[in-house]
N, C-alpha and C positions, 0 to 999 in steps of 0.2 A: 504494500500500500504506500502510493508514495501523494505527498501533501504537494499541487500546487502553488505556489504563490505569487501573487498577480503583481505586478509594474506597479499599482496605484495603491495596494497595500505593503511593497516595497517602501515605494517612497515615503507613506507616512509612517512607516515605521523607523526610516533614517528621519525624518523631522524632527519625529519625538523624542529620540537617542540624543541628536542636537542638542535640543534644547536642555534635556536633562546635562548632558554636558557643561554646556555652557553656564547652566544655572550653577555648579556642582563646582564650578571655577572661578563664577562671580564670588558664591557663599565662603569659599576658603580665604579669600580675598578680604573678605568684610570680617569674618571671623577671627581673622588672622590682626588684624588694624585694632578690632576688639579689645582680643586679647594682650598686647602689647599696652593700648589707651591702659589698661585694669592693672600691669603689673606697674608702667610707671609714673599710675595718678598720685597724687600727695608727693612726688619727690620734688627735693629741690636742685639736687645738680645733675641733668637729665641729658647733658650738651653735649656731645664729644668735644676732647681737648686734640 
């Protein structure tokens, strides 16, 4: 038994991989900014010399 699969649910299945993608590397990105903002809020010498 072999499964078909069609051109037009090819492609919305690369869409959606996409976008999860791209979400999944926006998210690291902000998460990433996040965590960093958290570990050096309250300091005071934060500058590199």
């Amino acid at each position: 038994m072999q499964m078909d699969v069609t051109t037009d649910a090819l492609i919305a299945i690369t869409i959606l991989w996409g976008f999860v993608f791209i979400y999944a590397v926006m998210a690291s990105m902000d998460f990433g900014a996040g965590f960093w903002s958290m570990i050096y809020m309250n300091k005071e010498q934060t500058k590199s010399r």
